[in-house]
Each structure stands twice: as structure tokens, then as C-alpha cells.
Residue, then its C-alpha position, 0 to 999 in steps of 0.5 A: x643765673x641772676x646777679x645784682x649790683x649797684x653797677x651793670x659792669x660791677x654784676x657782670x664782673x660779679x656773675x662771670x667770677x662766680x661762673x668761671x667764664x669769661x665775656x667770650x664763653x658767656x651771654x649776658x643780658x641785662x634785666x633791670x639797669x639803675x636810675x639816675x636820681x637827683x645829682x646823679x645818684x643812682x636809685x636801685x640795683x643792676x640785675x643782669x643774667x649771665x649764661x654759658x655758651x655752647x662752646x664746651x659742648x661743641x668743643x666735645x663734639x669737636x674732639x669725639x669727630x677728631x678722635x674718630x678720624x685719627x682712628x679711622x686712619x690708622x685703620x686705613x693705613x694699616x689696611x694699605x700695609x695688608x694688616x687687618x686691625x681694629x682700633x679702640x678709643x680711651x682716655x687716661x691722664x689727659x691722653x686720648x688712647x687709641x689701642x690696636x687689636x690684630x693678629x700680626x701684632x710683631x708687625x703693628x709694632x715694628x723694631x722698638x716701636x717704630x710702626x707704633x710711632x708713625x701711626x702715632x704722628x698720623x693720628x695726632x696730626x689728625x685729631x688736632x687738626x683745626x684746635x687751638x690747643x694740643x691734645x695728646x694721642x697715643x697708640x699702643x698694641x698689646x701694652x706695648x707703651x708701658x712694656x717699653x717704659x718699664x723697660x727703659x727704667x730699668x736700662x737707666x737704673x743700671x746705666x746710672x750705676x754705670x757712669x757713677x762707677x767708672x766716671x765716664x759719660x755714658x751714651x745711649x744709643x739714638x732714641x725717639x722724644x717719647x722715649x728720651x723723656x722716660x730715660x730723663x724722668x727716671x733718672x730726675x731725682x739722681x744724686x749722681x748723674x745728670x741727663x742731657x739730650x745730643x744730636x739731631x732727629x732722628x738720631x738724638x740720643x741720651x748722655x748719662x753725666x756722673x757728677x764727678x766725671x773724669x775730665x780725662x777719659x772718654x765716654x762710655x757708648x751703650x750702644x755701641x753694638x747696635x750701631x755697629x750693627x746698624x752701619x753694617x753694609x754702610x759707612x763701615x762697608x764703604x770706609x773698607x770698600x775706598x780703601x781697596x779701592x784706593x790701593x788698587x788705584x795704586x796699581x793702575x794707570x801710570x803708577x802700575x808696576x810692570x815687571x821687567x821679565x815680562x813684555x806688555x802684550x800686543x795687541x792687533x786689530x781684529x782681537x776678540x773680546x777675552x783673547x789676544x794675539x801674541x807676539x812670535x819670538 
């Protein structure tokens, strides 16, 4: 397009506002320029004419090649893991959606979406490779995503009402950013909890705050069964296994008690392992 002003300056500044582009996205090429009359007035019009680069198109092609790659490797992954899987690329709210289709879908999902999750960071990282902007990727099987959310809504509803009745901080147990910011959104607009984010990945974990805490009291953990469950075999086991430990250390060595009634057996050169040669009386 054609833009005239009394200046070059002033008619590409005119051209780019009117096209929404900026020096880096457009091509300018200066048609007619204005001439320098007597005292230096200039005579007649700057005509320039302004186009858009390529750059848009090529971005598009950019982002199709990295949408196609972050599914490709999720397929590839999966085939490593034995699970057979198609994938399907959509686009919803600025998402790049990447769906999963298989027959062992338990297995695409894992426990609360862990394996979702993982294939998630993989085909973001791929998809964005190279880009100066971040684009979100989501991968989901069987609605999973929207399952879950609704899920966690309805969990913060009812932990809200909690806190609120019994004043006490309540602490959810360790959850994923995708899924801490469901609980945060949800519960936005409360009039009488707050939410605030605790500890490290990947154990952060959500504390539901009433606003008329009670100072005194302790928090109220809600997931306090599922970690107890989670340390079984662990810390708790551990904890259990040093206490043994340390009373039968008790009993050995030098603070060993040795009844009197019975004397220490002797024990000669030749023993055989799971015998000994007693002493004749």
C-alpha cells in the first residue's frame, strides 16, 4: 500500500501505524520523496509504500514443524515404553493440544497423571524449541485434563468449607503446577480462605488459610493418608527399623548382659561352623 505525507519519516510512521507493523516486519520502498524549493521549503508529497514481510507465515510453518516433532516424539516414547498410541494435534484458548488414542490408556495416564505429565514437558520442550515466545502444549487421553480439573474443584470447594469450620490451616497433599493452579483459580474469589504454595518440587503442596485462623491450633493435613501410604517401606520403616536396631545395640558388645547362672561357651581351635565344643564338667 501507498502512504503520502509531507516527510518520508512522517509516511512510513503513518503506513506502519495504519498496518500494524513495525520497521522489522515491514518493507518500505520509497516511491517519489519531496523537493527542496527556494529557502528550503519543500514542494509536493513523500509517497512511499509499505508491505509486510513473510515473517508471519514462516512463524506458522515454524510452529506446524514444532507441533508435528513434540508428536512424533511422544509417539516414540510411547512405542519404547510397548504402548501403541496415535496422537492428534488441536488448538483451543492459545493451546496447542496434542490428544493420545490407545487401547492401554491406564497406562497413558498413569497414577493422577503422572505419565501425562512427563509426555507433557517432552513435547513442550520440543515444540518450542528454537522460539522466542513460549507456547503452551497440552497432552491429554480420554479428557483426562478436564476430568481431573473438575475433580479438583470440586476437592477445593469442600476443603474450603473445611478450613472455614474448624480454623485451622488445611494442607493438601504434594501436587503438580498444572494442578496447584486449578486449586488457586478455584478458590480466587473466596471470602474466606486464602491460598498460598509450600515446599519444593516436586513436593509443593497447596495450604488452604481460613481468615479467621486460629493462632493456636495445628494444621489440618488432607493428605495425610496418602502419605502415609507413600512413606510405607520408607522413612516410617526406616525410623521402626533404627529403633530395633539401636535396642538390640543395647544387648551387644560390652554392654551385653551375661547371666550369671550361665558360663560363656568355650571355644577351641577346629570348631565347625553352627557347633561348638563344650566344656566337661
Amino acid at each position: 500500500m501507498e502512504f503520502k505525507a509531507k516527510t518520508v519519516e512522517e509516511a512510513v510512521a503513518l503506513g506502519l501505524s495504519e498496518l500494524n507493523l513495525t520497521e522489522e516486519t515491514a518493507n518500505v520502498t520509497i516511491i517519489e520523496q519531496p523537493v527542496k524549493g527556494l529557502f528550503g521549503r519543500l514542494k509536493g508529497q513523500a509517497v512511499v509504500e509499505i508491505t509486510p514481510k513473510q515473517i508471519e507465515k514462516q512463524e506458522q510453518q515454524n510452529d506446524v514443524d514444532g507441533e508435528q516433532k513434540a508428536a512424533q516424539l511422544v509417539e516414540k516414547v510411547l512405542s519404547f515404553m510397548g504402548i501403541q498410541a496415535t496422537t492428534e494435534i488441536s488448538h483451543a484458548d492459545g493451546r496447542t493440544i496434542i490428544t493420545l488414542n490407545s487401547e492401554e490408556t491406564s497406562s497413558l495416564i498413569g497414577y493422577r497423571g503422572e505419565v501425562l505429565d512427563a509426555l507433557q514437558t517432552l513435547a513442550g520442550a520440543m515444540a518450542n524449541a528454537g522460539k522466542k515466545e513460549y507456547g503452551k502444549v497440552v497432552v491429554d487421553c480420554e479428557n483426562y485434563r478436564d476430568r481431573r480439573e473438575e475433580t479438583l474443584i470440586k476437592l477445593a470447594k469442600r476443603l474450603e468449607q473445611k478450613a472455614t469450620e474448624i480454623r485451622r490451616e488445611v494442607i493438601l497433599e504434594p501436587m503438580s503446577p498444572f494442578e496447584r493452579r486449578i486449586i488457586h483459580t478455584a478458590l480466587a474469589d473466596s471470602q474466606t480462605v486464602t491460598t498460598t504454595s509450600n515446599g519444593k518440587e516436586p513436593n509443593r503442596y497447596v495450604v488452604i488459610v481460613p481468615n479467621d485462623k486460629d493462632e493456636y491450633s495445628r494444621p489440618y493435613n488432607a493428605g495425610r493418608n496418602n502419605e502415609r501410604s507413600s512413606r510405607r517401606g520408607g522413612k516410617r520403616d526406616n525410623r521402626r527399623d533404627n529403633r530395633r536396631d539401636g535396642n538390640r545395640g543395647e544387648r551387644t558388645g560390652a554392654n551385653r548382659r551375661v547371666s550369671p547362672s550361665k558360663k560363656p561357651t568355650k571355644i577351641s581351635f577346629g570348631t565347625y561352623l553352627g557347633n561348638s565344643l563344650k566344656d566337661k564338667e
